[in-house]
N, C-alpha and C positions, 0 to 999 in steps of 0.2 A: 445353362443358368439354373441354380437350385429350383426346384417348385416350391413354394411357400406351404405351409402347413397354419391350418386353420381352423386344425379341427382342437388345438390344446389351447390357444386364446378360448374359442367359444367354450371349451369344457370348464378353462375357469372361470371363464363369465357364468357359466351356468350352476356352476357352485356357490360364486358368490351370487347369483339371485338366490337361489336357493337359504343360503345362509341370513340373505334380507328376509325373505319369507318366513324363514326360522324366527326371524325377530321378530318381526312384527305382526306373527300369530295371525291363526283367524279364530274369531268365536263361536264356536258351532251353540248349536239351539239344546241340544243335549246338555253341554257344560253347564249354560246360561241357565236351565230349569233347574241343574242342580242346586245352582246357588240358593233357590228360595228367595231371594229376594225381597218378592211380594208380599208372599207368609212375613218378613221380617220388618217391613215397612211398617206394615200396619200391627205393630209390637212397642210396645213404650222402651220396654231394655232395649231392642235393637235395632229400634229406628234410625239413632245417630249413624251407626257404625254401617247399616244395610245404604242411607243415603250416601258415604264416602265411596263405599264398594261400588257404587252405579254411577258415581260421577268418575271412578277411574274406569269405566266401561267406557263411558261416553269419552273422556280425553283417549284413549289407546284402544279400544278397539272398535267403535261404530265409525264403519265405511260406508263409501256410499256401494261397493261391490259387493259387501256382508250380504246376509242371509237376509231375505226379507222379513222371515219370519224372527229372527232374531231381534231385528230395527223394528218390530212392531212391538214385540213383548218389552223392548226395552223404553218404548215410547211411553208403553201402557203401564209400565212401572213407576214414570219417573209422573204421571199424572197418579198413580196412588204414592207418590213421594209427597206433592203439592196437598191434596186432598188431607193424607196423615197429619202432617205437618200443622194443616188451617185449623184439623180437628184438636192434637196437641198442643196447641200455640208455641210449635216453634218453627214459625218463620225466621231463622237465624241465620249466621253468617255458613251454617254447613248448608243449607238450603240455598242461600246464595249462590254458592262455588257450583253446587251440580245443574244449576238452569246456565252460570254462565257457560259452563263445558259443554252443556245441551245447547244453547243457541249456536254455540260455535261451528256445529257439527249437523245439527237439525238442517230441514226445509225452509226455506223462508215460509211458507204456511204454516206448518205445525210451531216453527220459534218464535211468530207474534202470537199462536194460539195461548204457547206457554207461558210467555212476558205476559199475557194477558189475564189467564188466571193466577198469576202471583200478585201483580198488581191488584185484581179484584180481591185476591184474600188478604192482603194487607189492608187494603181500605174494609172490611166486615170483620175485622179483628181488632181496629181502633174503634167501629162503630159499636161492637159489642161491646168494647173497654169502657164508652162512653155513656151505654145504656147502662152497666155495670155501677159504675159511680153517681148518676143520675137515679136510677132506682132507692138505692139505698136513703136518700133522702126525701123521695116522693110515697114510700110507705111506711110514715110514720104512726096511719090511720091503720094500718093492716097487720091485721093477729091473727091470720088465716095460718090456713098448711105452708102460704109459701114464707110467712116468718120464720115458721118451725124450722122448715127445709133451710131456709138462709142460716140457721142462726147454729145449725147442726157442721161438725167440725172433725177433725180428727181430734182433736184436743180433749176433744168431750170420752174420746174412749179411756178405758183404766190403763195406768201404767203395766202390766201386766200383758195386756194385751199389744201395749207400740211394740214390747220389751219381744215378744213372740215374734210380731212383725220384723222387728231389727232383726233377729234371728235367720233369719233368710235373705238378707240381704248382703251381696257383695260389701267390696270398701270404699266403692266410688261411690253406689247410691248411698251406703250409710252416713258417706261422708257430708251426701248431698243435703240428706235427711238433716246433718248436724248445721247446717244454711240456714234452715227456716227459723225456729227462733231459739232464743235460750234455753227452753224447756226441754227441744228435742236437741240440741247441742249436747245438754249434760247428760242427758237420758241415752245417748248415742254412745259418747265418749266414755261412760260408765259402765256397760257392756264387759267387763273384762275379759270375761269366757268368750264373749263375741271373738274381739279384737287375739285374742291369743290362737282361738280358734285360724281365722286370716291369717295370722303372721304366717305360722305353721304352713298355709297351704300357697302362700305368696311368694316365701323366702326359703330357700334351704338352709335349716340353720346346723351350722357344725357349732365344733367345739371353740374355734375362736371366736365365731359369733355371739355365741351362747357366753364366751367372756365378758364380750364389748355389750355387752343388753347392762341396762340400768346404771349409766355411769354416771361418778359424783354428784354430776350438775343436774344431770332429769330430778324433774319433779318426783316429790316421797309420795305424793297424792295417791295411796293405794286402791282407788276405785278408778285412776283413770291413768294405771302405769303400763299396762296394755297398749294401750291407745296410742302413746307418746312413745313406747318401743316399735309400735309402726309409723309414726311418724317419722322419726327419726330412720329408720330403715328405706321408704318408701323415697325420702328427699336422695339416699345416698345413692340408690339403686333405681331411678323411675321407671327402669324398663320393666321390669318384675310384674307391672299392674298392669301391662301388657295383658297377659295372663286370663283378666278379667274382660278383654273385648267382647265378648261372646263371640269367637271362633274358635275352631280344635281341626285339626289338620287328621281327617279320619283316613281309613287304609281309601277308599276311592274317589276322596277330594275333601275338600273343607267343607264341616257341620256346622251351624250353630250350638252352642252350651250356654242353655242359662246360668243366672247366679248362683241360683238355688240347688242347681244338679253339681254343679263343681264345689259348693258347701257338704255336698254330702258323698264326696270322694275324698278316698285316706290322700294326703299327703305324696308318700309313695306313687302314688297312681297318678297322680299329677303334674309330678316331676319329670315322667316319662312323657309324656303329650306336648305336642307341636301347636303350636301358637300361632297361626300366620299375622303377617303385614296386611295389610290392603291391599298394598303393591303386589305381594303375592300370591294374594287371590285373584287379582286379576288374571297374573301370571298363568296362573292355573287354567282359568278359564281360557284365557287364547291359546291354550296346549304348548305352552313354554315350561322350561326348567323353573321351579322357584327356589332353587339350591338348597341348602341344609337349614333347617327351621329346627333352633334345639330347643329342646325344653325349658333350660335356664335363661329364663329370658334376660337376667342381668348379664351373660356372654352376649346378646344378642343374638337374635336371630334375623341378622341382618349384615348387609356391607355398609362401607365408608359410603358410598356414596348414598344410602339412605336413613343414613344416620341423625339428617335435621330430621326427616318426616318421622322418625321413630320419640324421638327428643318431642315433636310437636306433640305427637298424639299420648307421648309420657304425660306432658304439662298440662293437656286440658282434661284428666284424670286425675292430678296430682291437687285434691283441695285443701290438704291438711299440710301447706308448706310452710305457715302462718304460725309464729314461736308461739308456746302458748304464756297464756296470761294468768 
């Protein structure tokens, strides 16, 4: 009777754990300090994007087997997540998403810890709203410093100076800037050198591009034909503004780049630099492959299947969808 052999079952079973392990990464404490996170958290540019990156932490890689040290720093992150946030006022929907990820995964001790201070910073964020609105009409007797201080604005500074400010700014906040009211709308949009500047470091523009720029129907409006050529670009191509995440795929893992450092690199030199996903970073950090991340972010640097989440994160950058008037 043959002897059975049992040692090339077990080998592939032991390949395929192995290839399970493959996937499902582990996070070492080295990766996870690379990220900065912390440093990023408490950053007005990179707070949105540093809270996304720690809630795909929490969904994909916090185990209960992980690193302890890893499940503390990441605990102690996601409370300077909470903290930035109460201080920025944005308790918003990407705040949301990273406490549900975190409860799902958390302790029951530390997950009512954290339900507990969201909930406390939602209630002293209406109470301040409320103190907010109340004041304003309780000092009508008071000409003090704290008038001055109330009544002192960005509005109040010279055109000149918003016009320097804009000047450093990406296209998302510029865009943002163009939100607030009319004054910084047109003041934005008017920027020409701004906007031509961006396009340049946004979009690779060739020679058929450089055709399809300014056609029949755009507005002749020459203070603001810039603007409405990134518009129109930005709708076609959304991934492109990708670009402007604040990440850059450096030779020993993903940095942050502010707006301001990527405004003052040629064109040329920005074409060549890797842009990561989210997904990617994480990827990185669990010691996974993140595949080919090209620089044209309009081929993407991404697959079919994450192509909604790239499409999402195009759309809540994309503010200038809106035809103009």
């Amino acid at each position: 009777m043959p002897r059975r052999s049992n040692k090339k079952p077990s080998d592939d079973s032991d390949s395929g754990s192995g290839n399970d392990d493959d996937d499902s990464g582990t996070l070492s404490a080295a990766r996870y300090q690379q990220l900065r996170l912390e440093w990023a958290l408490s950053t007005w540019e990179h707070n949105a994007r540093g809270t996304r990156e720690l809630q795909g932490l929490f969904e994909r890689a916090f185990k209960k087997d992980a690193v302890k040290a890893v499940q503390a720093a990441m605990f102690s992150d996601l409370q300077t997540a909470l903290h930035q946030a109460e201080r920025m006022g944005r308790l918003d929907r990407t705040l949301d998403q990273l406490i549900a990820a975190a409860a799902r995964v958390l302790p029951k001790q530390k997950r009512n810890l954290v339900i507990a201070a969201q909930k406390r910073a939602a209630v002293q964020m209406r109470r301040a709203a409320r103190r907010g609105d109340t004041s304003g009409g309780d000092s009508s007797g008071d000409e003090g410093e704290e008038a001055c201080a109330r009544d002192a604005a960005l509005d109040d500074l010279p055109l000149e100076v918003l016009d320097a400010i804009f000047a450093h700014l990406g296209p998302v906040e510029l865009a943002r800037c163009g939100c607030v009211s009319r004054s910084w709308r047109d003041l934005s949009r008017g920027a020409d050198s701004v906007w031509r500047a961006l396009y340049d470091l946004t979009f690779q523009r060739t020679a058929s591009a450089a055709a399809q720029r300014n056609p029949p129907s755009a507005p002749r409006d020459t203070a603001t034909c810039a603007y409405y050529d990134f518009q129109r670009a930005a709708a076609a191509r959304p991934r492109a503004l990708l670009r402007w995440s604040g990440r850059v795929m450096g030779p020993s893992g993903p940095v942050w780049l502010s707006s301001s450092a990527l405004r003052r690199m040629a064109p040329c030199r920005v074409a060549a630099m890797k842009f990561p996903r989210v997904d990617q970073v994480v990827s990185w950090a669990c010691g996974r492959s993140i595949g080919s991340c090209s620089g044209d972010s309009s081929q993407g640097c991404s697959s079919e299947s994450s192509e909604d989440s790239d499409e999402g994160a195009a759309s809540r950058m994309r503010l200038w969808v809106l035809p103009p008037k």
